[in-house]
C-alpha positions in Angstrom: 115.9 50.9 106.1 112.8 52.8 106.2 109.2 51.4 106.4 105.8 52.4 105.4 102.5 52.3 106.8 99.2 51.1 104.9 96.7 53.9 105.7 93.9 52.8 108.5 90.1 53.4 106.1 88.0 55.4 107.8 85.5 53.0 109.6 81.9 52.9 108.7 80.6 50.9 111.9 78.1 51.9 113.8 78.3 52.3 117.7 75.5 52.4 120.1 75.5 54.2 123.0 73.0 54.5 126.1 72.9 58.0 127.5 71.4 58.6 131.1 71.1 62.2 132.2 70.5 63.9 135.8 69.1 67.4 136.2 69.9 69.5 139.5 68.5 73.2 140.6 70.7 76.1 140.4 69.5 79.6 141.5 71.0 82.3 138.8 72.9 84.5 141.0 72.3 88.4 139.7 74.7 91.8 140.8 74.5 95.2 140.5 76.8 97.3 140.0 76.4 101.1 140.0 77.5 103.9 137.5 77.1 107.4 136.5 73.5 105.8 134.9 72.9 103.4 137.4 73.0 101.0 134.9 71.9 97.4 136.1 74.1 94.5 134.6 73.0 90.9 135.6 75.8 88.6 135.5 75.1 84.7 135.0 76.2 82.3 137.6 79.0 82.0 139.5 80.6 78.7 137.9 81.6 80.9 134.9 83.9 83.2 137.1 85.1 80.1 139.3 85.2 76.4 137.8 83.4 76.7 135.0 85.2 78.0 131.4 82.7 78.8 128.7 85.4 78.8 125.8 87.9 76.7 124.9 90.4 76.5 121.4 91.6 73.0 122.2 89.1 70.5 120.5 89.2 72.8 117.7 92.1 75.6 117.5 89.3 78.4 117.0 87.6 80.0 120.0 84.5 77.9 120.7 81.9 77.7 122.5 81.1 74.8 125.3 78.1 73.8 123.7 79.3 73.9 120.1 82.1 71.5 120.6 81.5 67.8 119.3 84.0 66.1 121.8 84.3 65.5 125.3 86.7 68.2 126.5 87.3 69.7 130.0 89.1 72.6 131.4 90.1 73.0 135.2 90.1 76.9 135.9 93.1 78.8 137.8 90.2 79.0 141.0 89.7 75.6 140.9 93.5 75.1 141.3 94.1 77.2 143.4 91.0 76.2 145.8 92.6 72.7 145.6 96.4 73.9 146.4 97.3 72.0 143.9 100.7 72.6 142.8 101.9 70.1 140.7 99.7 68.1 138.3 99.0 65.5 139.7 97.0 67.1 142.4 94.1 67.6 139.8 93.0 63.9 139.0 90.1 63.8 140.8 88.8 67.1 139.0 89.4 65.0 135.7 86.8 62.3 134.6 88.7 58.8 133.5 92.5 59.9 134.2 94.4 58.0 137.2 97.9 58.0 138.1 100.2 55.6 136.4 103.9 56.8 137.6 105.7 59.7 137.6 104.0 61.8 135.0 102.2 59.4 133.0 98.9 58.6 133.4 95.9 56.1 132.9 93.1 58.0 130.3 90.1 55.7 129.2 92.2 52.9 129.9 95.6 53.6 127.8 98.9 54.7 129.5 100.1 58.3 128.1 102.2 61.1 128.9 101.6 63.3 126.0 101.5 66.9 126.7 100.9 70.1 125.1 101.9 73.6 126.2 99.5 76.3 125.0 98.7 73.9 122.4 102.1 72.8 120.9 104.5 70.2 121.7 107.6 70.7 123.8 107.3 69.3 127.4 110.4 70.5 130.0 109.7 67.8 132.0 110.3 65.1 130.1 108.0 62.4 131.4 110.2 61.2 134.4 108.6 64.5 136.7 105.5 66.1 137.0 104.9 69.3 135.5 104.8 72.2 137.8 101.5 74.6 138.0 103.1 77.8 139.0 103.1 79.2 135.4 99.8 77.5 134.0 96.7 79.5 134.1 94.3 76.7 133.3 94.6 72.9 132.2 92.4 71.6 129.2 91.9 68.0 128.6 90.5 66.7 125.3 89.2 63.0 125.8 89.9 60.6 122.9 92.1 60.4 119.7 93.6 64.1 119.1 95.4 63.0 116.0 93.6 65.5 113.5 94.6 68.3 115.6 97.9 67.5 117.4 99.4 64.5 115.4 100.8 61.3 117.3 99.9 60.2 120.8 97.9 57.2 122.6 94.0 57.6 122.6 92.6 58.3 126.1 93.2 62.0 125.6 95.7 65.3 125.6 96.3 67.6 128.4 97.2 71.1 127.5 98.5 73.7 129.7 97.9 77.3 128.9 100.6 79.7 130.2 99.7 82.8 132.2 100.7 85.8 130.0 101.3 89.1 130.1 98.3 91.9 131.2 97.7 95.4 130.4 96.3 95.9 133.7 98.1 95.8 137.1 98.2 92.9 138.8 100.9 91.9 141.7 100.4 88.9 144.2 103.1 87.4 146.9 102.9 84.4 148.9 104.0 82.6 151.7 103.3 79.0 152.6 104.2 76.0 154.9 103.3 72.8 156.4 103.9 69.8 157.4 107.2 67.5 156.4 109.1 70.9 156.8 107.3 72.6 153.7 108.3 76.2 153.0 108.1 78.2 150.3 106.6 81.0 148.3 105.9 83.1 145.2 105.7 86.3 143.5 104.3 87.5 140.4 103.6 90.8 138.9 102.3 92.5 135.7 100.8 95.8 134.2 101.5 97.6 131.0 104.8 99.4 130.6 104.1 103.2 128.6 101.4 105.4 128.4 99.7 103.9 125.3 99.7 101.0 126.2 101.4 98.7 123.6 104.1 96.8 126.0 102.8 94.9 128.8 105.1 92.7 130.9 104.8 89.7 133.6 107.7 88.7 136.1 107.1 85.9 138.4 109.0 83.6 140.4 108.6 80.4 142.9 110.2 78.5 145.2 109.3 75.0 147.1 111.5 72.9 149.4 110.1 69.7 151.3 111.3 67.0 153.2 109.3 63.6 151.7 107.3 60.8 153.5 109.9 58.2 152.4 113.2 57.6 153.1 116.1 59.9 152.6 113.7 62.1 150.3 113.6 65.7 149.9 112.7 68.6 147.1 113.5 71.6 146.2 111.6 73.6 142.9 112.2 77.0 141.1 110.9 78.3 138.7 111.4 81.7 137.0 109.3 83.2 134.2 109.2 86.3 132.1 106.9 87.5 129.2 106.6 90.2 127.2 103.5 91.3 125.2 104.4 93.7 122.5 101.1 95.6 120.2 103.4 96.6 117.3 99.9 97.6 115.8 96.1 97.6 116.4 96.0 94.2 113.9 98.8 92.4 115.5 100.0 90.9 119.4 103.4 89.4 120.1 104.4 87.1 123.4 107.2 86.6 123.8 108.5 84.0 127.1 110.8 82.8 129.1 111.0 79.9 131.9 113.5 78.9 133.7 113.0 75.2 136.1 115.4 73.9 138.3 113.9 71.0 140.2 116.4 69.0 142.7 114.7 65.9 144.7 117.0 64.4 147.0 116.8 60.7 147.0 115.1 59.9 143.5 114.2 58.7 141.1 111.6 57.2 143.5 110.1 53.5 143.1 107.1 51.8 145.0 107.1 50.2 148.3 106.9 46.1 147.8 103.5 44.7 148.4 102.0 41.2 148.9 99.5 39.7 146.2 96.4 41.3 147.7 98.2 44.8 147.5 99.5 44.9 151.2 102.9 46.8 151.8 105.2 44.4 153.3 106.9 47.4 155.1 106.4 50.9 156.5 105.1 52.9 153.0 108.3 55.4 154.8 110.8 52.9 153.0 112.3 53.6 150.1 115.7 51.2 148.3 117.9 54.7 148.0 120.5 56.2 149.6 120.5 59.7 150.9 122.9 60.8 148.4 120.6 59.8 145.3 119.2 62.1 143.6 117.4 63.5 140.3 118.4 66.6 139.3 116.5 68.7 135.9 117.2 72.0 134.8 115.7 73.2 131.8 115.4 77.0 129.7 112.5 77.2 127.7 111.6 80.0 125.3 108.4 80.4 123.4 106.8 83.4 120.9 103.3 83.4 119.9 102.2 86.1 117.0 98.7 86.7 116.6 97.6 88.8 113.5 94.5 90.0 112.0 95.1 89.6 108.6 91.5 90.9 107.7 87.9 91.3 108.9 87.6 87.0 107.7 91.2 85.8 108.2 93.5 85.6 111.4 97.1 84.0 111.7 98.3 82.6 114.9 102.0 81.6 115.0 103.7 79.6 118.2 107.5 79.2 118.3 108.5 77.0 121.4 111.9 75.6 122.0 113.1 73.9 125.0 117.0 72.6 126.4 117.1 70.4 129.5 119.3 68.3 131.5 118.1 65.2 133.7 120.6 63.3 135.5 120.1 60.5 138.0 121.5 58.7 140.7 119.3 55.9 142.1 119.0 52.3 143.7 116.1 50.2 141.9 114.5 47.2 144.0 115.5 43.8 142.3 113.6 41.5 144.3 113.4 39.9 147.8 115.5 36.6 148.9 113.3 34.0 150.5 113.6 35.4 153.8 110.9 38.3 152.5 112.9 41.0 153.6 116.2 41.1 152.4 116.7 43.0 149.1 119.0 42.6 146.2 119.3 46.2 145.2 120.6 47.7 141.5 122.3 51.6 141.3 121.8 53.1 137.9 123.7 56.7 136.7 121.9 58.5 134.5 122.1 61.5 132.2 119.6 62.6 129.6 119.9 65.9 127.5 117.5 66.8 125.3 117.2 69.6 122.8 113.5 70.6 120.8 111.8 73.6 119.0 109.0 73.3 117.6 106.9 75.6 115.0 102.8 75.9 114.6 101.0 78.3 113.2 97.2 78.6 112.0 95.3 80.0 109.4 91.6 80.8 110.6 89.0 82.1 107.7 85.0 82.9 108.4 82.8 82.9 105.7 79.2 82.5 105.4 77.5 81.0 102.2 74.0 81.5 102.0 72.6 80.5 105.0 75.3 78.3 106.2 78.6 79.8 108.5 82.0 78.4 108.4 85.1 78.4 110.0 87.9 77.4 108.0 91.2 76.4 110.0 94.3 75.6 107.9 97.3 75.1 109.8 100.9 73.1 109.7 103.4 72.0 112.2 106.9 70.6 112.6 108.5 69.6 115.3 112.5 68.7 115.9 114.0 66.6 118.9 117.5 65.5 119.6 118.4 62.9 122.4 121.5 62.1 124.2 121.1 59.2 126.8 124.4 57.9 129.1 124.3 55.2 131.7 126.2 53.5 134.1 124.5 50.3 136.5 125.7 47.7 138.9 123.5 45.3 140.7 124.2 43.3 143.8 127.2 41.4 145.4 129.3 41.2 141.7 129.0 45.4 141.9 129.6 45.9 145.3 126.4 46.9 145.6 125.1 46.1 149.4 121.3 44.6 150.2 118.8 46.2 151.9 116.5 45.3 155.2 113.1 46.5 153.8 111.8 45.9 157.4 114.7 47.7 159.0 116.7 49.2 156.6 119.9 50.7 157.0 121.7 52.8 154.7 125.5 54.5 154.5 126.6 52.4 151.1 129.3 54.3 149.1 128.5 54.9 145.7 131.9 55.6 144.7 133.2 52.1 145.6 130.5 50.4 143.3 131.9 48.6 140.4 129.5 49.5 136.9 128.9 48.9 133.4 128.9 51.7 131.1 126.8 51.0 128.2 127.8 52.8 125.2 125.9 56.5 124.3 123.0 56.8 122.7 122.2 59.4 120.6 118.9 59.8 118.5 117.1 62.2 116.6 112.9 62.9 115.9 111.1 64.6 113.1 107.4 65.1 113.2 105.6 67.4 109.8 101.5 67.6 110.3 99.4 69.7 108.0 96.0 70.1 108.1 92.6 71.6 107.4 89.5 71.7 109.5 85.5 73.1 108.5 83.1 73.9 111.6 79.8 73.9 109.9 76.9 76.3 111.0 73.8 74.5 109.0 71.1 76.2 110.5 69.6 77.1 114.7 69.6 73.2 115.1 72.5 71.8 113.7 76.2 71.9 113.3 79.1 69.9 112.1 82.8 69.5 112.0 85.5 67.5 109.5 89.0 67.7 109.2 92.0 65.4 108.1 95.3 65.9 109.1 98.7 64.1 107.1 101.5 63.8 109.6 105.1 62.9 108.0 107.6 61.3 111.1 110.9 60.0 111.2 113.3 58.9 114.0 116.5 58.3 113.4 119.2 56.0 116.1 122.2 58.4 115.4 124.7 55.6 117.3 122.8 52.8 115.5 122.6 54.0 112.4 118.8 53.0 112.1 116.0 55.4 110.4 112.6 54.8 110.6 109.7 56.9 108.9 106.4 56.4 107.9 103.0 58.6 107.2 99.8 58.9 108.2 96.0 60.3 107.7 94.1 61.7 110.7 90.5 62.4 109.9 87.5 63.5 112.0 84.0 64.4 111.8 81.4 65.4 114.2 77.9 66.7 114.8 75.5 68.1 116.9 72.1 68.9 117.3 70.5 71.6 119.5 67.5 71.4 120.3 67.3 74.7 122.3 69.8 76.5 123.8 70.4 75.2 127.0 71.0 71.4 125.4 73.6 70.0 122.3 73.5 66.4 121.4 76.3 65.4 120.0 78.6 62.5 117.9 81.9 62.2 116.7 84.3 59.8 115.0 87.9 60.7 115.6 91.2 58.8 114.7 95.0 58.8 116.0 98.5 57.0 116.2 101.5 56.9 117.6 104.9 56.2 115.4 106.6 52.6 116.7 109.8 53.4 119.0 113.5 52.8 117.0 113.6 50.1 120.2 110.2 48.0 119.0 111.5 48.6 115.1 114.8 47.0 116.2 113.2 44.1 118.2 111.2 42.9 115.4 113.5 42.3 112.5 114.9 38.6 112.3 118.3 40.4 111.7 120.0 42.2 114.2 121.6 44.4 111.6 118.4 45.7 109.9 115.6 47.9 111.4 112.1 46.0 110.9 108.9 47.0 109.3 106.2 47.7 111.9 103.3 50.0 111.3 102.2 52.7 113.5 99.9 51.6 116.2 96.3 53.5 115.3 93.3 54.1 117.0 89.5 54.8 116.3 86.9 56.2 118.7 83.4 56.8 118.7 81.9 59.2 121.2 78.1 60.1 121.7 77.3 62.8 124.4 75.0 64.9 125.8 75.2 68.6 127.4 73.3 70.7 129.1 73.1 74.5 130.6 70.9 74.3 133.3 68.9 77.6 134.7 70.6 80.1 132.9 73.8 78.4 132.6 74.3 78.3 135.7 74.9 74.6 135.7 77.0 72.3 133.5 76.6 68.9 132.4 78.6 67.0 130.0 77.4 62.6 130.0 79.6 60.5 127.6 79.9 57.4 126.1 82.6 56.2 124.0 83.9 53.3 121.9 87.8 53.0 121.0 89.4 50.5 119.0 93.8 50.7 119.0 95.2 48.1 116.2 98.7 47.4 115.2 99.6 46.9 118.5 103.0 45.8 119.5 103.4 42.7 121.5 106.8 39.8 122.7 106.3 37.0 120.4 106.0 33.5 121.9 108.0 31.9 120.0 111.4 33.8 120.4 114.0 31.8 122.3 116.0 34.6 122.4 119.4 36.8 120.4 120.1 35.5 117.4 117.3 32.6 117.1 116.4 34.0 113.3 112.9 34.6 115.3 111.5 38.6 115.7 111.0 39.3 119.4 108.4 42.0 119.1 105.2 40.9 116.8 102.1 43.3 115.6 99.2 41.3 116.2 97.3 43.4 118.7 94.3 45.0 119.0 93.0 46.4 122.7 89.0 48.1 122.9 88.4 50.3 125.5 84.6 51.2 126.4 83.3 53.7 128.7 80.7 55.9 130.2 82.0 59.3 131.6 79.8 62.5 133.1 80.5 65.7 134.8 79.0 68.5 136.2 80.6 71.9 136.9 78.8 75.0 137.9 76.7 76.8 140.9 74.0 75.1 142.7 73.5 78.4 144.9 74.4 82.1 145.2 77.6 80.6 147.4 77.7 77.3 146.3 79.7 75.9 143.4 81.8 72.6 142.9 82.8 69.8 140.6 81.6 66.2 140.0 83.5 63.8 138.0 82.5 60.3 137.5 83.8 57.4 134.9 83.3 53.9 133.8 85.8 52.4 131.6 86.6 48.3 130.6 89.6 48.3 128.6 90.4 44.7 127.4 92.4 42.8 124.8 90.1 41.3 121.2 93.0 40.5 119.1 96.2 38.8 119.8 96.8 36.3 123.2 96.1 37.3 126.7 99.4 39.0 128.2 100.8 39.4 125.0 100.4 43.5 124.7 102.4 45.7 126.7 100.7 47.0 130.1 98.7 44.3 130.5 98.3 41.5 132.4 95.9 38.4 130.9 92.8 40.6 129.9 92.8 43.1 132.0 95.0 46.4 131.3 97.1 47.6 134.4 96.6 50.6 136.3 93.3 50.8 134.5 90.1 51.1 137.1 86.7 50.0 136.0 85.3 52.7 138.5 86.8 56.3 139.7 84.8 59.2 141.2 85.9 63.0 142.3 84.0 65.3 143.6 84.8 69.2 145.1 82.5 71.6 146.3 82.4 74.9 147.6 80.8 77.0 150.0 81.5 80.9 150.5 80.5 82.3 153.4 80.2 86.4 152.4 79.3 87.7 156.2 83.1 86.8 156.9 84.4 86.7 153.6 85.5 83.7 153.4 85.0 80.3 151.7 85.1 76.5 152.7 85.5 73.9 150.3 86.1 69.8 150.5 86.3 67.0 148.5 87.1 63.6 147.4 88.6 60.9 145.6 87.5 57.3 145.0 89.5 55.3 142.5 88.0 51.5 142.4 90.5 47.9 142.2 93.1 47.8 139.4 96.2 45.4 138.7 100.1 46.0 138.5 102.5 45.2 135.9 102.5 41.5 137.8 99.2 41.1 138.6 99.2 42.4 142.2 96.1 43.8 143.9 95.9 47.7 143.8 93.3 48.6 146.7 90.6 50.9 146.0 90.9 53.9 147.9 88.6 56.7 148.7 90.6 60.1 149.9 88.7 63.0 151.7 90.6 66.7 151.4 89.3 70.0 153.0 90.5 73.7 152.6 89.6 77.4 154.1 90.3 81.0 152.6 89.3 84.1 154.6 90.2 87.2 153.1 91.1 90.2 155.4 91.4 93.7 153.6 94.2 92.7 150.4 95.1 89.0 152.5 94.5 86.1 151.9 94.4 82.9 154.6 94.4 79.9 153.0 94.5 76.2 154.7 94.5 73.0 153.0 94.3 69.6 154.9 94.8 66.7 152.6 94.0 63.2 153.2 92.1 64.1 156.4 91.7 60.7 157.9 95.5 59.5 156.6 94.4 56.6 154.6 97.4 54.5 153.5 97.0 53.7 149.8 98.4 53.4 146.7 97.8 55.8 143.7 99.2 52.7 141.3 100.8 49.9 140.6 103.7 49.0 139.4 105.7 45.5 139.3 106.6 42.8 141.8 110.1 43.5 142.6 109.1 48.0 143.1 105.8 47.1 144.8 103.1 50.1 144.3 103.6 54.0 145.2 102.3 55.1 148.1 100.0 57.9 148.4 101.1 60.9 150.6 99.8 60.6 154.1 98.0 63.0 155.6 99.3 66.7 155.0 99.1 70.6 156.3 99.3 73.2 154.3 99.2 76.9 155.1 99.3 79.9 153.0 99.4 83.6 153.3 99.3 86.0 150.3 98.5 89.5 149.7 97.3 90.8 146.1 97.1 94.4 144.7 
């Protein structure tokens, strides 16, 4: 049975928004560099080679400008990564204004738990939610805050990250490191690229990594390789072609990892080292991915960008899940689940961009479509307790040895299920005069999912418009507005849950979103300096929630209900850019009250009364720099306060506040780097999730030491 949405109007309300705004001093650092005319070429400050990006396509899939985008967007630069040894995504949080950990990959943005990712700005994510993506291959993270559903199509409102690959160069480049640390860290990398023939039409990159590590819980280890390959091919002087390759094989020893069990006032009841699995647990994900992206310069107005992207992994899982304590507060029931997931997806984007000017006025016309094609097949075995054999644990003193192979499971039957997703759309940016600019666009979206063992199909459509606006006063300052819209398709699992006959899939609507967003940036002494203040306004409706007056299978009575609605309110502002000649840095600051106004308290998913889990009123990062050029090197800390939240059950998640440090001396073509993380090895939690799991620990304190050497 397939279902229908009714289209969400275009809302008319107005929003107000108080804007504060904080100037700093920056001194405009100038160099000279000498040729055959001793030609003198100021360059601006250093926050545009280091942590600041002046252009970005995300908010707008054209080249733009900082200041001429009408949206909240930021973009962490490869120095900024690498200055924070971050290595896997999560390590850049703090750098991010609003986003927290929720688990695994997911995350808390303006309030709303997400995992939606992007890779060079289409969809096909090799990690698959349950690990965190990798950085080894990205060059630079973009976020763009709010609703992206005129752009990108379906996903929750707090926002979009997007990882741009590193490609190919037609200049030489090679680097290889070695690092290590603490919890027996090794590993290292190499990457090279440069052009391939004299006239320099083929340009290649090769690059490989490697990571092993013994964990801070239990039993835990990981291992991670990657390999890439790309190819840049200039067939003509109109025309580039990419073509890439990744390979990902990540192994961690004693996963798929769950919290440690804490009291109501978020205490950990044991050593944060405890973990409920065995040493021979494991998840284990291999994936190939393969992506082409053809630009083409169709003429002097039109260009044509083209991204094929197709992805096959593998996930499997053996783990033991907490089931909760006996009254003795230490004894745990335990359950074992084994898991495998494959999944196969391509997807296909491309992008028509047109300039024209008429009159007075300049416009950039972006016409575009995409499709996107998923297939899913899920098998799982689990056991829990005595009746499987399975043993309890001691969470004070735990002591492990079980034998999988003696425990008896349930095999629940396969699942197979398949995902279609069509977007088209069309997008103006508006040049009115020196003052004034504007955006609109609408995008139609076309999805269905289809339960291939259940037989269900559901589909539905959708519009996604936008507008925005700014004013510019001069050039160092853009005031801008925007209304933006998204949604997210209703799983097969909700669709089934809220028919009154198990036999027939039900009728629930898309869960949509609307946000408004007033803002402010500025450039400050010749853009040296970067500030971006926000204030926002989102409104998500059609919200899925249990319905109260189920009694359970077969009743005649839907168990899932739309009556939801959730409004999420914030301030968010950031700076990015030199202060001095040799000092640079980040601050990221954001405000955020996410809270149920339609439907009962506790009655929409990932909350808990009013109050939305894992969602902090309060969170703060901060890095900064310091390069010290009489010994070529540079020192650098930073830090990371997130304030109170809630778990799934209510629990206490501690605020925490997390101070990290690093060096880098260069010596002739080395490089030294050392990272110390969590210097004062505060025990924390970076989130919570249920009574019976507890909350994940943070990683104690940690070493890290790295030597590379570039040509």
């Amino acid at each position: 049975m397939k279902t229908k949405m009714t289209h969400l109007p275009f809302k008319k309300s107005l929003v107000t928004f108080a804007i504060l705004l904080a100037s700093t001093t920056v001194v405009q650092a100038e160099e000279k560099l000498d040729t055959e005319d001793i030609e003198v070429i100021t360059v601006k400050g250093r926050a545009a080679q280091f942590y600041f990006v002046e252009e970005s396509t995300m908010a707008t899939k054209t080249p733009t400008d900082y200041m001429d985008l009408p949206q909240s967007v930021q973009v962490l630069s490869k120095e900024l990564i690498r200055d924070q040894a971050a290595r896997q995504t999560s390590d850049l949080y703090r750098s991010i204004s609003g986003v927290t950990q929720f688990s695994y990959s997911g995350i808390t943005a303006r309030g709303f738990r997400q995992d939606q990712v992007r890779y060079d700005g289409v969809q096909g994510d090799p990690y698959s939610g349950f690990s965190i993506p990798q950085l080894f291959n990205v060059e630079q993270v973009e976020v763009l805050k709010g609703p992206t559903g005129m752009l990108y199509g379906t996903g929750q409102p707090g926002g979009l990250l997007n990882y741009v690959t590193k490609k190919p160069k037609f200049s030489q480049h090679s680097e290889i490191a070695l690092f290590t640390g603490n919890e027996d860290l090794f590993g290292g990398y190499a990457d090279t690229t440069n052009t391939i023939n004299e006239d320099s039409t083929l340009a290649y990159r090769l690059g490989g990594f490697y990571q092993s590590k013994k964990g801070f819980r239990n039993n835990t280890d990981e291992k991670n390789t990657l390999l890439s390959a790309g190819l840049t091919w200039l067939p003509t002087d109109d025309v580039d072609i990419t073509f890439q390759y990744d390979f990902i094989d990540q192994d961690l020893g004693g996963h798929r990892l769950r919290g440690v069990p804490v009291d109501d006032n978020g205490n950990f009841l044991t050593d944060i080292s405890y973990s409920p699995n065995e040493k021979t647990d494991f998840q284990r994900l291999t994936a190939d991915v393969w992506q082409v992206i053809a630009n083409t310069q169709i003429s002097d107005k039109l260009t044509n960008s083209t991204v094929l992207r197709a992805l096959e992994n593998e996930r499997t899982q053996n783990y033991h899940e907490n089931r909760g304590l006996a009254e003795d507060g230490r004894t745990m029931t335990r359950e074992f689940r084994d898991q495998l997931r494959e999944n196969s997806e391509w997807s296909i984007t491309t992008d028509f961009v047109y300039q024209t000017t008429n009159g007075s006025v300049e416009h950039i016309l972006l016409f575009g479509a995409d499709y996107f094609n998923s297939e899913l097949h899920y098998e799982s075995k689990l056991g829990r307790g005595a009746p499987s054999l399975i043993p309890d644990i001691d969470i004070i003193n735990p002591v492990y040895g079980a034998n999988t192979n003696d425990y008896l499971l349930l095999t629940r039957p396969d699942s197979d299920s398949k995902n279609n997703r069509l977007g088209i759309y069309i997008q103006d940016q508006i040049r009115l005069n020196e003052h004034w600019l504007a955006i609109a666009g609408v995008r139609f979206d076309k999805f269905e999912d289809k339960s291939v063992t259940d037989n269900f199909t559901s589909s539905d459509d959708n519009y996604s418009p936008r507008i925005g606006a700014i004013y510019q006063p001069n050039d160092e300052m853009s005031v801008f507005a925007n209304i933006t819209q998204g949604f997210q398709p209703q799983s097969l699992y909700n669709q089934s849950e809220s028919s009154y006959d198990n036999d027939v899939i039900g009728d629930l609507k898309a869960e949509t979103s609307t946000q408004h967003e007033l803002g402010i940036k500025n450039e400050w002494l010749n853009s040296s300096l970067h500030t971006t203040i926000t204030a926002y306004h989102i409104v998500k409706e059609n919200v899925t929630s249990w319905n109260p007056e189920d009694t359970g299978v077969n009743d005649g009575i839907a168990a899932i209900v739309q009556i939801g609605e959730v409004t999420s309110e914030g301030v968010e502002i950031d700076v990015v850019g030199d202060i001095t000649e040799t000092w640079t840095g980040t601050f990221s600051y954001a405000y955020n009250k996410a809270k149920i106004t339609g439907g009962a308290p506790d009655s929409v998913s990932n909350s808990v009364g009013d109050e939305f889990v894992n969602a902090p009123d309060h969170t703060l990062g901060i890095w900064t720099r310091w390069d010290l050029p009489s010994i070529n090197s540079a020192i650098a800390f930073g830090t990371d306060y997130v304030s109170e939240r809630i778990s799934l059950s209510g629990q206490k998640v501690k605020p925490y506040t997390v101070w990290d440090a690093s060096w880098r001396s260069t010596i002739n073509k080395f490089e030294i780097q050392l990272n110390l993380k969590n210097i004062f090895d505060k025990e924390y939690a970076t989130s919570g999730f249920n009574k019976r799991n507890g909350h994940f620990p943070g990683e104690p304190r940690s070493i890290q030491l790295q030597v590379s050497y570039a040509i």
